[in-house]
N, C-alpha and C positions, 0 to 999 in steps of 0.2 A: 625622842626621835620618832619619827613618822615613817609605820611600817610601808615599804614599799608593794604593791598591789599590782604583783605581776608584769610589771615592765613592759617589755615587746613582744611576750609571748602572746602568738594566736591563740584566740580560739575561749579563754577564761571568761570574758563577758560576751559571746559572740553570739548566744542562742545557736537551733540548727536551722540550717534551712529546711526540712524535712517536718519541724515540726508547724501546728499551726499556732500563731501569734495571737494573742490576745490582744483586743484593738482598747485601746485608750478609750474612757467615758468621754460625752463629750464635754467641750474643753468649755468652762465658763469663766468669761470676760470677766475679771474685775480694774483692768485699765481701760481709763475711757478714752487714750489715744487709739487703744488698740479696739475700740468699740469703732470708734467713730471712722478708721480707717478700712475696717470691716464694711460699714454701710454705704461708706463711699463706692466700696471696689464693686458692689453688685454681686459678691462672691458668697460663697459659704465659708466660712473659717477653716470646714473640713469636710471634705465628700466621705463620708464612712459609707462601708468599710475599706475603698479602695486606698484612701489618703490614711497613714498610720500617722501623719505628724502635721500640726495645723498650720494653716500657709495664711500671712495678712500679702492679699496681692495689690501693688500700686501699679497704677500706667507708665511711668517710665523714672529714667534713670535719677532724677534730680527728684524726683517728688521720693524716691525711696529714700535720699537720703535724708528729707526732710521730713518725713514719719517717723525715720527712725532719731530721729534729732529729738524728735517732740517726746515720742518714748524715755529718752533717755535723763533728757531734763525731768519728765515726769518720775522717773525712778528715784533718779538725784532727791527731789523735794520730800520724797517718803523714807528716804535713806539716810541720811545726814551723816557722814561720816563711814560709811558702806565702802566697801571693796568693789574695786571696776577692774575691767582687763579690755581694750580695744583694738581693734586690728588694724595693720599696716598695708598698705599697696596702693593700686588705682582707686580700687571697689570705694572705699572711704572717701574722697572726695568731696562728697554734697555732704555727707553725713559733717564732718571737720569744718566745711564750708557753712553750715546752717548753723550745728552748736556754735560755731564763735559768731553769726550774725546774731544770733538769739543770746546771746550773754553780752554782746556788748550794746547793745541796742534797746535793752530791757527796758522795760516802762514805757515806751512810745507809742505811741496808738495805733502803729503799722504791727509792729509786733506782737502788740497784746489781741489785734483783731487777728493775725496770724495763727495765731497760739490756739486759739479758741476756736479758729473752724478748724484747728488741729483735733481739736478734742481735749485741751489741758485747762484741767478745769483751776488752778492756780495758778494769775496771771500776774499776782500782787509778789510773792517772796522769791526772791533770786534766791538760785539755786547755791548752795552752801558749796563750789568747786573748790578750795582751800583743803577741806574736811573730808576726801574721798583719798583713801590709800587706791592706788592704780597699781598692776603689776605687770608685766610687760607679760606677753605670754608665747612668745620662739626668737629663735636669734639662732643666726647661722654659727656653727663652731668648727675650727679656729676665725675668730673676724673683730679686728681693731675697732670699738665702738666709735670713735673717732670717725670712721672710712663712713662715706654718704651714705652708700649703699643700705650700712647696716642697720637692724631696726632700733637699736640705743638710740639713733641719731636722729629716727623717724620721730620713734615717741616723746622726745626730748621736745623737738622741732613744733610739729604739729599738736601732742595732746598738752604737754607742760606748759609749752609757753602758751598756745590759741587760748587751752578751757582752763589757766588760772589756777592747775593744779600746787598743790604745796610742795618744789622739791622734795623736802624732806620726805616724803610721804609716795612719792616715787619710784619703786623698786625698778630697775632697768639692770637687764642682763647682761654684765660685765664682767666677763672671763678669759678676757685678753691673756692675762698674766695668771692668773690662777694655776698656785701648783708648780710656779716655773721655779728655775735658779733666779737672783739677780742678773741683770743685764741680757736675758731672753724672754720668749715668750711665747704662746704655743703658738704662732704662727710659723717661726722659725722651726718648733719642734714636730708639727705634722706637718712642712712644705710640701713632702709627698704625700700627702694620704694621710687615713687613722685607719690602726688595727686595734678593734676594743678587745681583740681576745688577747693582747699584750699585758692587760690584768690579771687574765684569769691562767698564764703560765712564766717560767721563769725568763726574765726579759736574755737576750741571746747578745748585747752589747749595751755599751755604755747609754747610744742612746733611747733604744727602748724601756732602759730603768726610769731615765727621765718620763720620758713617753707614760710610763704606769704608775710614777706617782704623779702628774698631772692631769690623768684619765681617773686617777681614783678621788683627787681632788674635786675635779668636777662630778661627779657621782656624787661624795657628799654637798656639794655646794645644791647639785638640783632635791635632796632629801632634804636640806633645810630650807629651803627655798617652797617645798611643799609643806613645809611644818609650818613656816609665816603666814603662810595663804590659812591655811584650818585653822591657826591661832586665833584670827582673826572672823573664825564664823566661814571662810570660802567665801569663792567669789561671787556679792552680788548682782552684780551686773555685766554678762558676759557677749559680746558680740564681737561674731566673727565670722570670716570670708568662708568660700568652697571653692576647693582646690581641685584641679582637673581629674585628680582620682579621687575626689571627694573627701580629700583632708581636710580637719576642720583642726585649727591651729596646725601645728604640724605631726598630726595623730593618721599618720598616711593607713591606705587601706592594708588590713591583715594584721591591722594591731590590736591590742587589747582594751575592748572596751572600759575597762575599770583602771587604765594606765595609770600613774600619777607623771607628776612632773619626774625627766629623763633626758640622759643623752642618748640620740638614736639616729640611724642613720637616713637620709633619704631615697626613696625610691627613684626610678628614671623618669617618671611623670612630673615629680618636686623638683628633681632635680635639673630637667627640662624647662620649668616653669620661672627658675629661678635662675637659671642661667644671663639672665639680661643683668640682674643687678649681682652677677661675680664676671662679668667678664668673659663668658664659654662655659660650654659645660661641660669641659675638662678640669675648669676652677668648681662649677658649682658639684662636681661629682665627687673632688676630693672632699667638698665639706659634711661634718654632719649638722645637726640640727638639738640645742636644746628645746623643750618644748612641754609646757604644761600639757598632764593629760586629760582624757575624754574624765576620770576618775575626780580630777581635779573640778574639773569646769561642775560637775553634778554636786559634786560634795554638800554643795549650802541645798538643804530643799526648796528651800523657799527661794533657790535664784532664779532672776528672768534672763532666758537664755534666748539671745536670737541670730541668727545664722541671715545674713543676705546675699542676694545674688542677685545681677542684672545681666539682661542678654540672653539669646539663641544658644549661645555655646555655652553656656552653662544648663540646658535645659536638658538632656542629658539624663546629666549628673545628680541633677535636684528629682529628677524621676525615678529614678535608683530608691533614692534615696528615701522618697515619701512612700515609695510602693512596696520596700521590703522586698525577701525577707528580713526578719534582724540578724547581721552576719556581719564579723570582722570584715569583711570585702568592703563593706558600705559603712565607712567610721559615723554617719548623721545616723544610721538605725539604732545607733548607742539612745538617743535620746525619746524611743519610741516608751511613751506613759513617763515622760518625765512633764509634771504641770506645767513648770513657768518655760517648755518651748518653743519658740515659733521660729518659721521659715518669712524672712519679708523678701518677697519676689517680687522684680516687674513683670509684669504680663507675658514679655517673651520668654522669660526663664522657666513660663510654665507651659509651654507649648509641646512638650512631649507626655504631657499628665494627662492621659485618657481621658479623667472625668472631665477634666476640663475644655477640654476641647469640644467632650460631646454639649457642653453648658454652653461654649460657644458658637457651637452649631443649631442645638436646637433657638436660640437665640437669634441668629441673623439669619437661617434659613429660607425664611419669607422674603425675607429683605432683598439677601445677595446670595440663591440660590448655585449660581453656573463654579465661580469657583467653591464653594463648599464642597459641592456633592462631583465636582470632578478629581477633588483632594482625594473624598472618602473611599471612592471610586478606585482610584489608582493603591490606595493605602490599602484596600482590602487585596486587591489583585497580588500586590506582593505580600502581604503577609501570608495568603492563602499558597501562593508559589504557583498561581493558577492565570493563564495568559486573561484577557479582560472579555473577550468574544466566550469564552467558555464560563464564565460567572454565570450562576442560575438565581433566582428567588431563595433557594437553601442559602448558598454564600449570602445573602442580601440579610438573609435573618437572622445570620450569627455573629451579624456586626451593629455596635447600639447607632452609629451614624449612619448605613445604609439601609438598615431597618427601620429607624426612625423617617427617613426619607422615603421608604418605601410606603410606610403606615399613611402618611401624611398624603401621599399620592393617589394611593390605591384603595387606603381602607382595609375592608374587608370584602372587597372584591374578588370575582372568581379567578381563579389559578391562572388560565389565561389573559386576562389582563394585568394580572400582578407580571407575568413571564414577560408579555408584549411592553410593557416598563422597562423592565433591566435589558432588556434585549435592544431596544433604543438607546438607551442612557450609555450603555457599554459600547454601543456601536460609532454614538456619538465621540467619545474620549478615546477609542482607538482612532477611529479618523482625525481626530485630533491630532495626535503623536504622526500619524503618520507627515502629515502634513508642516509637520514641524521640521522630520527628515526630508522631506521631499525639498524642502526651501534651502536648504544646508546646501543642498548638491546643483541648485540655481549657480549659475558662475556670474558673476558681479563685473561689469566692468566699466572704466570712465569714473572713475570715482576715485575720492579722495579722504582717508584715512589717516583721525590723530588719533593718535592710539595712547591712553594717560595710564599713569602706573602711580602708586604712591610709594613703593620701594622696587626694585633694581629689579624682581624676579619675578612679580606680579603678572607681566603679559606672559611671559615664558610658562608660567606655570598653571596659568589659567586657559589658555589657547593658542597656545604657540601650534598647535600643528593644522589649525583654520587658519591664523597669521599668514603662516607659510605658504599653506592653498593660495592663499587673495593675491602675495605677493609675487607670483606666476603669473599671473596676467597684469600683463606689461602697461597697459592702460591704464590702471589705478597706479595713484602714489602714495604712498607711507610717512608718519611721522611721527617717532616716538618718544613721547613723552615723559621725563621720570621729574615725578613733584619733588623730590626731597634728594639730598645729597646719601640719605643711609649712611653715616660715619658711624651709627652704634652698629651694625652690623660686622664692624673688622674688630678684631680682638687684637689687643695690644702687641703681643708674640706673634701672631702673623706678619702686622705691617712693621714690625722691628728686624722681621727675616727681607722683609724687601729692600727695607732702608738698607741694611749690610751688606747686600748684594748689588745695590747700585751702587755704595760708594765703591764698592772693591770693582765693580764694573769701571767706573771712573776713572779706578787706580791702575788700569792694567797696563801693565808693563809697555804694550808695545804700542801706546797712544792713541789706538784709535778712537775711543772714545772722547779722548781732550780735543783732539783732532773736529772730530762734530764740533764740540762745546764752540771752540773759536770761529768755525765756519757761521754761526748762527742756527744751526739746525735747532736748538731748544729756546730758540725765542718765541717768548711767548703770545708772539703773532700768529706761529706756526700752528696747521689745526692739529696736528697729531695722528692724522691718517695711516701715518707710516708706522706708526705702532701696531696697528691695527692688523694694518699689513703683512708686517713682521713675523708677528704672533702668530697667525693663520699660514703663514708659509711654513714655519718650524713645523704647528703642530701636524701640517699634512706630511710633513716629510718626516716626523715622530721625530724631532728635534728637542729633546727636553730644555737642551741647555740656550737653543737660539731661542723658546722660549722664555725663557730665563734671562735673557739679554731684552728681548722686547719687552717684559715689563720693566727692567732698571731701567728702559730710558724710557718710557712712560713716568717713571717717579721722579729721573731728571725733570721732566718736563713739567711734572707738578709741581714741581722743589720753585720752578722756574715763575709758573706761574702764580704760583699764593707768597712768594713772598719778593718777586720782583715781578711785578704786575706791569709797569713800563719797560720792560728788558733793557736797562742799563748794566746789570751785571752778567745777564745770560749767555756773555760770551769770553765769560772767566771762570775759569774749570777751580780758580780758588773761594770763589763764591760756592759751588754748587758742593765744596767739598765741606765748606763750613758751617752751610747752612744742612748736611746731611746729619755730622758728628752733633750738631747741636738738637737737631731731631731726634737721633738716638738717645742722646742725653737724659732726652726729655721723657719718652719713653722709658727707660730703664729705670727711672723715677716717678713712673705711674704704677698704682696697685690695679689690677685687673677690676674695671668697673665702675674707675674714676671719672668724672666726668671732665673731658678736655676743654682748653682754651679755645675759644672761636677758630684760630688761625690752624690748630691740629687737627680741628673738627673737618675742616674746609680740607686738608692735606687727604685724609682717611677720606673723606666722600669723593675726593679724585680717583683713590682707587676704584671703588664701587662704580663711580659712572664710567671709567675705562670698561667693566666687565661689558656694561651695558653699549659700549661701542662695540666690543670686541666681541657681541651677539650679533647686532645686525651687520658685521662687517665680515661675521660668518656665513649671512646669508644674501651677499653681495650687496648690501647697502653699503654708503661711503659714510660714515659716521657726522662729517661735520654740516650734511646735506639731509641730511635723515633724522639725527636723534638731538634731541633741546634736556640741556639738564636745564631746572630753573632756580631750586636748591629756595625752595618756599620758605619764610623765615620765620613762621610758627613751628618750625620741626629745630627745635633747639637741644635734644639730650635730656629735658626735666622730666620728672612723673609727671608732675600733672600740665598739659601742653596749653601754649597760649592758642586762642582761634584766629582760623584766614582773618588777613586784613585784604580791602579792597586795592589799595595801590600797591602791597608790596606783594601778596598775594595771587591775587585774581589779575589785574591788570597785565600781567609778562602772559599770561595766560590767552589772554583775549587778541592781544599784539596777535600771536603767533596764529591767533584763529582765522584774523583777518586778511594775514598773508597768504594760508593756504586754502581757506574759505573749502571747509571741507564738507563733505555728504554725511559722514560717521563721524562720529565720535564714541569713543570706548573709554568703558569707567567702571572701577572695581566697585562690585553693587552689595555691599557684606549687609545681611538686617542689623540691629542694633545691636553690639557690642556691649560689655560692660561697662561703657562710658567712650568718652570723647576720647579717640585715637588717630592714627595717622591714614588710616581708611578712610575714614569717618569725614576726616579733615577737609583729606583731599577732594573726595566727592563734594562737597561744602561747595568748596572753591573750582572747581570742575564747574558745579550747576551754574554758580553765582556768573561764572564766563560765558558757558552757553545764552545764562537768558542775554546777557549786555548783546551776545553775538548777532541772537535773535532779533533782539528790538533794536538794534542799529543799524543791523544788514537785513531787515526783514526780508529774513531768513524763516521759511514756513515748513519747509520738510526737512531738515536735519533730522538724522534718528542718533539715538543712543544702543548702543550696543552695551548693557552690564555684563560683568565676568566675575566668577568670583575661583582665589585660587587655592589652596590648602587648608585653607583655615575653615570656609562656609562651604554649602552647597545649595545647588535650586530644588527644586523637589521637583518632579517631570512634568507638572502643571504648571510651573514659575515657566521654565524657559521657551522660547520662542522659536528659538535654533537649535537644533540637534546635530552637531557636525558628525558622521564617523572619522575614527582615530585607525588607521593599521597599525599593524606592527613594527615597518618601516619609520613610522610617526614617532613612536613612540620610543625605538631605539636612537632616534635621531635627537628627542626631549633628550636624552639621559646626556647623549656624548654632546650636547651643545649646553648643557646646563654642567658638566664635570669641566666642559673645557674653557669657557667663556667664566664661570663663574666661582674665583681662584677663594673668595673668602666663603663659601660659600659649602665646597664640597665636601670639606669634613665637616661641615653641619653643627657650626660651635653654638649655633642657639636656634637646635633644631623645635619641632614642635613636641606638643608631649604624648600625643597620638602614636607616633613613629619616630624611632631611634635608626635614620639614615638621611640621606641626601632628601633635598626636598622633592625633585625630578621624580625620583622611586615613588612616594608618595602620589603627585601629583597623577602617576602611572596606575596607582593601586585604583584614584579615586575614579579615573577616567575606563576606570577595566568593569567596577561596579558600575558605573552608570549606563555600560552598556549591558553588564547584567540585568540592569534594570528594565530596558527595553526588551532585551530577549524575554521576560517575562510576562513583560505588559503585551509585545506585537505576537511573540512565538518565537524561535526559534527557525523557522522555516522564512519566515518574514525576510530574516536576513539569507537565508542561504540561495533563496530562493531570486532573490532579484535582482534587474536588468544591469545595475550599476556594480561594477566591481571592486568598484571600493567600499558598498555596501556589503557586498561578498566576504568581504578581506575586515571588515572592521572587527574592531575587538576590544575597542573604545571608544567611548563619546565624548565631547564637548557640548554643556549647553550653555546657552546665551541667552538672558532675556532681553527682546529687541524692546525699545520705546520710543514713540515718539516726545516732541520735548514736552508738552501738556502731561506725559503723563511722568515722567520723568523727574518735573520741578515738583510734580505732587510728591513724589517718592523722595523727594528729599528734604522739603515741608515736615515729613512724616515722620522721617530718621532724627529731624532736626530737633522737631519736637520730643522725641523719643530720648534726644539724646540731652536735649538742652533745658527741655521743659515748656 
């Protein structure tokens, strides 16, 4: 048996942070994928001493996967029969994608020339995938390996069948039943929750005895499960993701460095994170997690370990990470002087790495001076906490990008001209900003606004209190746009509570609801305005229950329209009662996460676009005149999403551009993601309309309006507009996003940032970005001027404006970024 090496306790491999780290020799190549991806990136492997853990950086997200592809196969060919362990989710994609183009393709001249500007210097022997024992390395616990979601069902799918592996040779985490009686199993026996301290005292009922020999079962099932692995030499080849708190497998922060394979609980970041595939994370909070340790993954010395990440929003995380100190807090410092590890990063992911930005900077400098040095400019000011008019040549020198910019400028020129420098340069970038506010508070009118969202809460959370400005004057018109129906967004128990409330609405006793039925009021000709109406009447009058009545016939109405599309039965209250129970049905025999039938899919995205009625119908738009669902049919529920198509896509798109022939257009402008998402997507297909818009209707001054909402932000030199936010604003964000947006406010798949409603959030970010300002202009800046809503602000909105030239560039760029 295989001594267990401190479990979940903090603190045993964690080093202090106090003390100072000893930095790793440097790291020498003996992979010449990993050579030759080196030479490519124009990078250093490792800026010592600042980088404690060597980074291989590729340009974007598809070429990481195919570096690491080429990696991987190269290991294979040196390994024969070696130990792998590979990770589950988005992030994998190109990597899944390349391994199986590159094994099934093998010997063709496209591949072998493939291979080789890869850097793999054997292009002759396929790789021996039969002879590789795999071990799966986390699985949620209790979770049916069977259910989609789970990662049994991933690895089975993607690494077994694509790369060839040998079943037998297979290990996949299967503990469904482990430990149960016949005819249960722990899913029934944690329904609520796990208590692990139900081991360690005397169980208090029948069914916590079960409960403790099922939890004890699984303890030893993960202690032999860690003795299989070091039987076998440990794992040689380990690659895996990073998780928003910087879990690498599921070794979240605070745990022990030396961990082995465990059962343990997840944090609110994991369990935030994973919420999409339980269904809420109300589901993902009762689960825990088994999960090879940090302990495990080191064991073999000689393994190559490599950790990937793509994207902005992981950059972060990866900065933590490489910059130390070594501390439980930061589970990647585990691997600080371990030889075989590397970080393979896109370029964006490494956008918070000091050294590297300064390599980027002194780099383009020359080139593309204005935004560099107004980045650096703004970066120092707040780091320093010092407004940008008061920066001297001292702040200039004790930053390596504005020093450098200084050097570069000035020399060694006398103190005066080095002053008469910054004093320009700072004067320059506060009139910047200023001028950025100044336009915010321009009043726009005679114009014509679509405003595109890729899910239901996008505009709201990104700008709704500029929205709201624009939509006062009476002269401009509105049109809101939402690309996708959002049906992952409703949790099964939520829309099961609606269902049983319309029918029992149906059923009341005193007919007035059958009453409608027969009149035609839920034919589905009808635009449903009156819901809208409905709804907003109760909630002014704090009517919970006429509430309550305005959604069940909103779900008649949907009931009416997905599945009698021609209203031949919409005016039989025994239709709408059968077609309800057989909804519930269906439901009640869904597991939290499954993925639904098209025609459920379509039912749940009715909810979601009602919210998005029952917003602008908050703020006196008339729904069926105002808001276009178009429900894009690349957003189908899969992990990995198909791309816009032209006609089924873009085209409903363009239709509606032509009808309104608008001045704006608004579009969520997120930078590169960890791959192809529903952002991503929809911008795609946003641009792809624009240009048709352009070169049909030559069309020359269209602007773009980018927003980005909880997830991204601009840095104060990206955006263009600076709206202020008051207070007023901002209380009005919370009670139009609690009240309009019913799936929503309890926050079942909230972010892993913040554990509340998105609104609170979206409040938090817009309170700092005015912080931000108060830093960069002064304090006095605001208090001081003519505008009273500059006075009163206490939040910001930024926008960066574009025109279309530069717009189709920026999406060239993401596209490439994201597609390759």
């Amino acid at each position: 048996m295989v001594k267990r090496e401190g479990g979940d306790k903090a603190g045993v491999g964690g080093g202090s942070a106090g003390k100072k780290q000893r930095i790793a020799d440097p790291v020498v190549l003996t992979s010449a994928v990993e050579a030759q991806a080196v030479k490519r990136s124009g990078r250093k492997l490792q800026y010592a001493p600042e980088e404690k853990l060597p980074i291989i950086e590729v340009e974007n997200f598809p070429q990481l996967g195919k570096v690491v592809a080429a990696r991987f196969i190269e290991w294979v060919q040196s390994n024969p029969g070696g130990v792998i362990s590979l990770p589950t989710g988005r992030t994998p994609e190109h990597f899944i994608k390349w391994v199986k183009h590159f094994l099934d393709t093998w010997g063709t001249k496209e591949t072998v020339d493939d291979l080789k500007g890869l850097g793999l210097q054997d292009t002759d022997n396929h790789p021996d995938m039969p002879s590789l024992h795999f071990f799966q390395m986390d699985e949620f616990f209790p979770i049916n390996p069977d259910h989609k979601n789970s990662f049994s069902s991933y690895v089975k799918k993607h690494y077994a069948e694509n790369f060839g592996l040998d079943p037998k040779k297979v290990r996949v985490m299967d503990i469904w039943n482990l430990g149960c009686k016949e005819g249960t199993n722990n899913g029934v026996l944690f329904e609520d929750g796990i208590d692990l301290t139900v081991t360690e005292r005397e169980p208090s009922n029948l069914l916590e005895r079960d409960q403790a020999t099922a939890l004890n079962a699984v303890h030893q099932y993960c202690c032999e499960y860690e003795e299989e692995i070091r039987s076998l030499g440990g794992i040689g080849f380990f690659l895996g993701g990073i998780g928003p708190d910087g879990h690498v497998a599921f070794n979240c922060k605070g745990k022990d460095h030396n961990s082995t394979t465990r059962l343990t609980k997840l944090n609110y970041q994991s369990a935030a994170a994973a919420a999409s595939d339980l269904g809420g994370i109300d589901n993902s909070r009762k689960k825990h997690v088994i999960t090879i340790g940090l302990g495990t993954i080191k064991y073999n010395p000689n393994a190559s370990i490599a950790v990937f990440a793509a994207g902005d929003a992981k950059a972060q995380v990866i900065a933590n990470a490489v910059k130390g100190p070594k501390h439980v807090e930061t589970p990647a410092t585990s691997f600080y002087n371990v030889p075989g590890f590397r970080f393979y990063l896109t370029s964006s992911a490494c956008t918070k790495i000091e050294a590297r930005i300064f390599d980027t900077f002194k780099a383009n400098f020359e080139s593309n001076p204005d935004n560099l040095i107004m980045d650096a400019v703004i970066d120092l000011s707040l780091k320093c906490k010092t407004r940008l008019l008061d920066l001297t040549p001292e702040h200039f020198a004790g930053d390596r990008r504005t020093s450098h910019a200084l050097q570069l400028k000035c020399g060694s020129s006398a103190a005066r001209d080095r002053k008469g420098y910054v004093d320009s340069l700072v004067k320059m970038v506060d009139e910047s900003i200023r001028q950025k506010i100044e336009k915010s508070l321009q009043t726009i009118t005679g114009s014509t606004f679509i405003h595109t969202a890729p899910h239901h809460d996008d505009i709201m959370l990104g700008y709704l209190p500029l929205a709201n400005n624009l939509r006062k004057e009476t002269t401009n018109e509105h049109t809101f746009v939402y690309a996708t129906s959002g049906f992952n967004a409703v949790t099964n128990s939520l829309f099961l509570s609606f269902l049983r409330k319309a029918l029992k609405h149906l059923m009341d006793e005193e007919g007035a609801v059958k009453g409608m039925v027969e009149s035609g009021y839920f034919h589905p000709s009808q635009t449903g305005d009156a819901d809208v109406t409905n709804f907003m009447n109760a909630h002014a009058a704090r009517d919970v229950y006429g509430k309550d009545d305005a959604i069940s016939e909103r779900v008649l109405r949907c009931i009416a329209r997905n599945f009698d599309p021609e209203g031949s039965k919409s005016s039989q209250a025994a239709f709408f009662q059968e077609s309800l129970e057989k909804a519930i049905r269906y439901y009640e025999n869904q597991y939290q996460g499954q993925k639904d039938s098209v025609e459920y899919q379509v039912l749940k995205g009715m909810l979601r676009e009602f919210e998005c009625d029952a917003l602008w119908g908050y703020h006196g738009f008339v729904p069926s005149d105002s808001v276009a669902h178009l429900r894009m049919g690349f957003y189908k529920g899969d992990l990995f999403t198909e791309d816009p198509e032209i006609n089924r896509d873009v085209l409903p798109l363009l239709k509606l551009m032509k009808q309104k022939s608008p001045g704006y257009v608004t579009v969520a402008l997120d930078p590169e993601g960890s791959g192809p998402d529903t952002h991503y997507k929809v911008l795609q297909a946003v641009s792809a309309a624009c240009k048709l818009y352009c070169e049909q209707d030559s069309k020359k001054d269209l602007k773009i309006w980018g927003y980005r909402n909880v997830w991204f932000r601009f840095h104060p030199r990206e955006a263009k507009i600076m709206y202020p936010v008051e207070l007023g604003d901002l209380a009005h964000l919370n009670d139009a996003f609690e009240t309009c947006f019913i799936s929503q406010k309890e926050a079942s798949f909230p972010a892993p940032d913040y554990d509340g409603p998105f609104s609170h959030w979206a409040q938090m970010i817009q309170a700092e970005q005015y912080r931000q300002l108060a830093t960069l202009l002064g304090t006095d800046y605001f208090k001081n001027h003519k505008d009273p809503r500059m006075r009163a602000a206490r939040g910001m909105v930024f926008i960066n404006e574009l025109n279309m030239e530069e717009f189709l560039d920026r999406a060239r760029q993401l596209k490439s970024k994201a597609e390759g």
